[in-house]
TORPA-4810 file (N, C-alpha, C, O; in nm, 3 decimals):
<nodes>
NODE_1_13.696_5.147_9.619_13.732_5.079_9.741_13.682_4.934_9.733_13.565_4.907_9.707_X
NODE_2_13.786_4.834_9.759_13.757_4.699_9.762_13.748_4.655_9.923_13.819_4.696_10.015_X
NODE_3_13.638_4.561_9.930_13.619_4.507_10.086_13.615_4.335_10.024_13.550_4.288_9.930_X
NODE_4_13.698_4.276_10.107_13.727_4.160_10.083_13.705_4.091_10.284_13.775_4.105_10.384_X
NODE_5_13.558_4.011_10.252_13.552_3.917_10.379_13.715_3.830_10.388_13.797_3.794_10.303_X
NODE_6_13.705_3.823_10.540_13.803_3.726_10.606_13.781_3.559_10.518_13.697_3.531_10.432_X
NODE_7_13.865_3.491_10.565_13.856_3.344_10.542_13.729_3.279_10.650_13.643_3.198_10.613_X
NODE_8_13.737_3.314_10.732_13.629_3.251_10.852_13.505_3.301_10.808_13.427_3.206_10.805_X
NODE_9_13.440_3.423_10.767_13.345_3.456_10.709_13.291_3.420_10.560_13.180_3.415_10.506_X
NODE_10_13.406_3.398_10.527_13.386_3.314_10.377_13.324_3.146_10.409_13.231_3.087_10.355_X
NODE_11_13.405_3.108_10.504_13.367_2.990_10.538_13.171_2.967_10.601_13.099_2.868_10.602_X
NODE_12_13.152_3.088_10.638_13.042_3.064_10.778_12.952_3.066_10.618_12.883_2.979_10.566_X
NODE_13_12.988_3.203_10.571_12.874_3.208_10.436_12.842_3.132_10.351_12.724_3.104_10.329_X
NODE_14_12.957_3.075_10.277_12.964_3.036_10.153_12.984_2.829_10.180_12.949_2.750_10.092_X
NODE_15_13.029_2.796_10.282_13.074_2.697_10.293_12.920_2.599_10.421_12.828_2.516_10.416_X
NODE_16_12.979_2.675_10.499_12.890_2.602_10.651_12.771_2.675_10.639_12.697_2.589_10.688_X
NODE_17_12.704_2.760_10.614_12.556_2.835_10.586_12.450_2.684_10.590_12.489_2.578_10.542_X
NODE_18_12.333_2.698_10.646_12.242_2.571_10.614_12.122_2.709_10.617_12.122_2.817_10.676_X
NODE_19_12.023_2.638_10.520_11.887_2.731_10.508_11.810_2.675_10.625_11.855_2.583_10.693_X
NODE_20_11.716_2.721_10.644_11.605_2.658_10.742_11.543_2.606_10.673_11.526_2.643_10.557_X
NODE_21_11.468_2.456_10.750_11.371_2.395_10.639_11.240_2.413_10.765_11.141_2.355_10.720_X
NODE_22_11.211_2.466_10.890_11.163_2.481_10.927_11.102_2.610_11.011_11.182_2.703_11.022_X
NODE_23_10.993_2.626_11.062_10.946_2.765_11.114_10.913_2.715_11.245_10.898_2.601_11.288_X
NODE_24_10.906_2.841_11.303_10.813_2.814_11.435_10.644_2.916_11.428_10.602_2.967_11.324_X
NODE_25_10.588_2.923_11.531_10.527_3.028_11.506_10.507_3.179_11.599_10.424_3.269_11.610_X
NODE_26_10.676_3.131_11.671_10.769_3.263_11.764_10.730_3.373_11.682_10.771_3.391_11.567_X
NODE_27_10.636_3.463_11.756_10.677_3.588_11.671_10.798_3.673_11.651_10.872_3.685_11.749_X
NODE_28_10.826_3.729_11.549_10.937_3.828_11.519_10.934_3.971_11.615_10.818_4.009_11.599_X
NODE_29_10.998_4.064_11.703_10.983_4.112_11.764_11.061_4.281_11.669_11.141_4.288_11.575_X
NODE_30_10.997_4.380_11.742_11.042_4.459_11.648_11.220_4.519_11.659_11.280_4.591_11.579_X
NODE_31_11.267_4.459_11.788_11.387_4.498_11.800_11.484_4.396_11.709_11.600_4.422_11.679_X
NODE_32_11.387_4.228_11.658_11.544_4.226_11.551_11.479_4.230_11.408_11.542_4.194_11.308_X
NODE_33_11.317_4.288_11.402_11.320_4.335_11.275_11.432_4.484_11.202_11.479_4.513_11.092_X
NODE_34_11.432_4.541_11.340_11.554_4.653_11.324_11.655_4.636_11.309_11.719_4.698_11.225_X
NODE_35_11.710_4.537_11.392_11.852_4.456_11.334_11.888_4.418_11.246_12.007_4.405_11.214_X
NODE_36_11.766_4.383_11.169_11.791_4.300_11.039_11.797_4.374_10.949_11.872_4.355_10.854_X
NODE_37_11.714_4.477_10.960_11.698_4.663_10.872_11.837_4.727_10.855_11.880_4.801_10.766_X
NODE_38_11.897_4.676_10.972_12.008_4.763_10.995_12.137_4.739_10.974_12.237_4.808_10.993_X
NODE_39_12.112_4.577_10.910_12.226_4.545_10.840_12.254_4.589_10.670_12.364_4.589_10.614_X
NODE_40_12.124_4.624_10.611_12.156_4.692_10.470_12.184_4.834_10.475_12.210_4.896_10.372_X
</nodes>
């Protein structure tokens, strides 16, 4: 089975994406450490 992203998601990822060059010192809360778990 092949999964092929949209054009707009290609774009957000691969094109418009910026890294962070900065932090705060907001803590992380455990409801989007789960979110983030729960995307792999």
């Amino acid at each position: 089975m092949s999964l092929v992203l949209d054009p707009a998601a290609q774009d957000l990822l691969f094109r418009e994406a910026r890294t962070a060059n900065t932090f705060t010192d907001e803590p992380v809360t455990d409801e989007q450490v789960q979110a983030i778990y729960d995307l792999v």
